[in-house]
C-alpha positions, 0 to 999 in steps of 0.5 A: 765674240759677240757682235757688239763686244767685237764692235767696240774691240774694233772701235778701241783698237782704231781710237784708244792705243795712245790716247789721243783721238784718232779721227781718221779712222771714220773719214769723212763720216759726222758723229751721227752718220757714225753713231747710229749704225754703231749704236743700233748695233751695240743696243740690238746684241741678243744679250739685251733682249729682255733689256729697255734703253732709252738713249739721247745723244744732242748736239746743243750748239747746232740742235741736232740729235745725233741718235734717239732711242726711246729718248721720251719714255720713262726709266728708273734713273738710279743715281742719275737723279742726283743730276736733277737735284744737284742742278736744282739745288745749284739753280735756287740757291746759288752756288754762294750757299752755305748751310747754318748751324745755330747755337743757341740756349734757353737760359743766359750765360753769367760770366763762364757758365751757361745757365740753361742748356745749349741748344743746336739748331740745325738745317742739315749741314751734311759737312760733318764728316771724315771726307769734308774734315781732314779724314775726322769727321770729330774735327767738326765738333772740335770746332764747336767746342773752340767756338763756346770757348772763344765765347768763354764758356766752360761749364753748361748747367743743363744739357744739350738739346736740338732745338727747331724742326728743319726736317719734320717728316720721314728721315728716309725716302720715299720707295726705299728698300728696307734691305738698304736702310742698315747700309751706308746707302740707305743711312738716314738724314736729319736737320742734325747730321753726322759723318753722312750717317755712318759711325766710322769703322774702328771707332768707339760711340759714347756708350763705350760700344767699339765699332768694327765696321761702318754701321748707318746711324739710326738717330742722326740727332743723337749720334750728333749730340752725343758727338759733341758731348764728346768734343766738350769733355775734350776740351774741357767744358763741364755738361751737367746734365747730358745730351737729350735728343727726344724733343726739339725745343721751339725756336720761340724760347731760344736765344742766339750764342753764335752760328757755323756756316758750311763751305759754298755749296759747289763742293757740296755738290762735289762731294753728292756727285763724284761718289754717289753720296745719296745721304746729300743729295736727301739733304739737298732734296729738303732744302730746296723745300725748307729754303723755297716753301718753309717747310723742309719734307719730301712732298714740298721737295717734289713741287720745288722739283717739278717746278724747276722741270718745267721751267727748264722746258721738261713735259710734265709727264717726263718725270716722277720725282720721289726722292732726291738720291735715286734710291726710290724706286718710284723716280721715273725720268725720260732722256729727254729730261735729263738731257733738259737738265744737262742743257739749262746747265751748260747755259748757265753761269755756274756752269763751270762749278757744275762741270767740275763737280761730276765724276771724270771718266779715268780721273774720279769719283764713280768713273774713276777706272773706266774709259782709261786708255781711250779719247774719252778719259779726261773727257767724259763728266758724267753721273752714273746710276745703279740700283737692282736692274737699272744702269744709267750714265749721262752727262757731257762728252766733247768731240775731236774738234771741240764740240760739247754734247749731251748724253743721256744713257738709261738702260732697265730689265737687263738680265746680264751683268752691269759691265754688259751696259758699260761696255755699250755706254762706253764705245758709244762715248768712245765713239763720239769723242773721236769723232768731229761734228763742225763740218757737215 
């Protein structure tokens, strides 16, 4: 057996048999005392010999770093990117934020018909979907329909059109890989979106084609309108002339009918974080844009980012921001950045909502099976990342007496299997959540 497979035998052996932290086992030893000849070792296995780590491991509450590995040089985060959005998005715009969605027309409505046509203004609400919707994304446009009802309209002379231009640039990241793009991963995003891009497996889109599978929708603003056309003739309301997605219509020539607000942004951030959902955090990424500087692109994102960073004590060559998912290729991140991130977090007052809305080692989202059967399931709240050669894992571990740390694990270049890295992740996080910090 390898020396760090044999390592972490040994360290579940001595803390994981029932679950419960097993502190003995170390004696009188500190986290770091314990940590980083453990850590050193895992780290040092020839298998990771092409391998780069960066590691950050901070006790916050003492500001003590109880191990550091080229915690300040840059690595491709992965999905750990969405840390640095989530948190962003939480810290600018408060978690009582809710996505708008206008419906509005150039004409006027005379008794039960709208003359003119309906026009959807929409800022991106990614909430439109079988996760968000009772598992039918279709309920959302059901809702639309009740509401033009319950204003008692039952026939539109003209057509459905999109109004506004929320998102004006690419609707794709910035790096992205164009093997990605047909995938769930790389759907694109829109200020009209649906079903966080994807046509449901099993389902049928407006021109009669039957979908066998999840396929990435390539106009979001079609898919939504052609969505809601639906829902009118379901629930029968006359549309005289179709759904037009070409040509959003100016916000100058439109007059209100009524809006849809989402739910608050925290379980927004839940349904980004727990699975991985890069198409939220692309929305969330633009957002901060439209919401901070009026205009809703990619390159405004990045300077609301980069400003935020700053402000959160990050170097100013910690960090390259391209994107808000982690799919570019391009993003570049230090430990210690992250670990700024996870920090300004923890100190703030919605950090309980931030908390919760991470994956749960042994409980959910993306680190629902791993660590189970070891102190730190249920512990360990924490984002994962992945794409081609890059694994990354950071977020909060808490110690046997109490004690809340930070961690940052990014690894690049490797040549072995992901699993190799999670292994080495986890007997770190094993590790710490046996061990007590409080008494040195």
């Amino acid at each position: 057996m390898r020396r760090g497979a044999a390592a972490f035998a040994l360290l579940l052996v001595a803390v994981a048999c029932r679950g419960q932290p097993s502190t003995s086992t170390l004696g009188p030893a500190t986290a770091a005392v314990a940590l980083r000849p453990f850590a050193d070792s895992l780290i040092g296995d020839p298998i990771f010999r092409s391998a780069n780590w960066g590691v950050l491991v901070v006790d916050p509450l003492a500001g003590d770093t109880l191990y550091s590995r080229n915690a300040g040089k840059l690595f491709m985060p992965a999905s750990n990117q969405k840390l640095i959005t989530g948190a962003a998005a939480l810290a600018q715009l408060g978690a009582d934020f809710r996505f708008v969605t206008r419906f509005t027309t150039n004409g006027a409505q005379h008794d039960s018909t709208l003359d003119g046509d309906l026009v959807v203004v929409g800022r991106g609400d990614p909430t439109f979907s079988d996760s968000m919707r009772t598992g039918d994304y279709r309920n959302a446009f059901r809702d639309m329909a009740d509401s033009l009802r319950a204003h008692g309209i039952r026939r539109i002379r003209g057509a459905l059109r999109r109004g506004g231009d929320a998102f004006p640039d690419a609707t794709y990241g910035f790096g992205w890989e164009v093997d990605d793009l047909p995938t769930a991963s790389g759907a694109v995003v829109d200020e009209l979106f649906v079903n966080e891009g994807l046509y449901p497996a099993n389902r049928t889109r407006t021109s009669g084609d039957t979908i066998s599978g999840p396929i990435a929708i390539r106009d979001p603003a079609a898919a939504f309108l052609g969505a809601l056309a639906d829902a009118l003739a379901e629930r029968h309301i006359a549309l005289d002339a179709g759904a037009d997605a070409r040509v959003p219509l100016p916000d100058s020539a439109l007059h209100p009918l009524f809006e849809l607000r989402s739910v608050p942004l925290p379980a927004i951030l839940a349904r980004m974080a727990k699975p991985s959902q890069n198409q939220i955090a692309e929305i969330l990424y633009k957002t901060l844009a439209l919401e901070k500087t009026g205009v809703g692109t990619a390159d405004s994102a990045r300077r609301v980012i980069e400003r935020q960073l700053l402000a959160w004590g990050a170097l100013p060559d910690g960090y390259a921001v391209r994107d808000g998912s982690g799919m570019s290729r391009h993003d570049y991140v230090t430990p210690e950045t992250i670990v700024r991130v996870l920090d300004a977090m923890r100190t703030s007052r919605e950090f309980p909502l931030w908390y919760d809305a991470l994956p749960v080692a042994g409980v959910d989202g993306t680190i629902a099976t791993r660590m189970t059967g070891t102190v730190a399931a249920r512990n360990v709240h924490a984002k994962t990342g992945t794409v081609d050669k890059s694994r990354s894992l950071s977020g909060y571990v808490t110690t046997a007496d109490g004690r809340m740390l930070l961690f940052s694990f990014l690894c690049n270049n490797f040549s072995v299997p992901n699993r190799e890295v999670d292994r080495v992740q986890e007997a770190m996080l094993v590790l710490l959540a046996s061990s007590r910090v409080g008494a040195r």
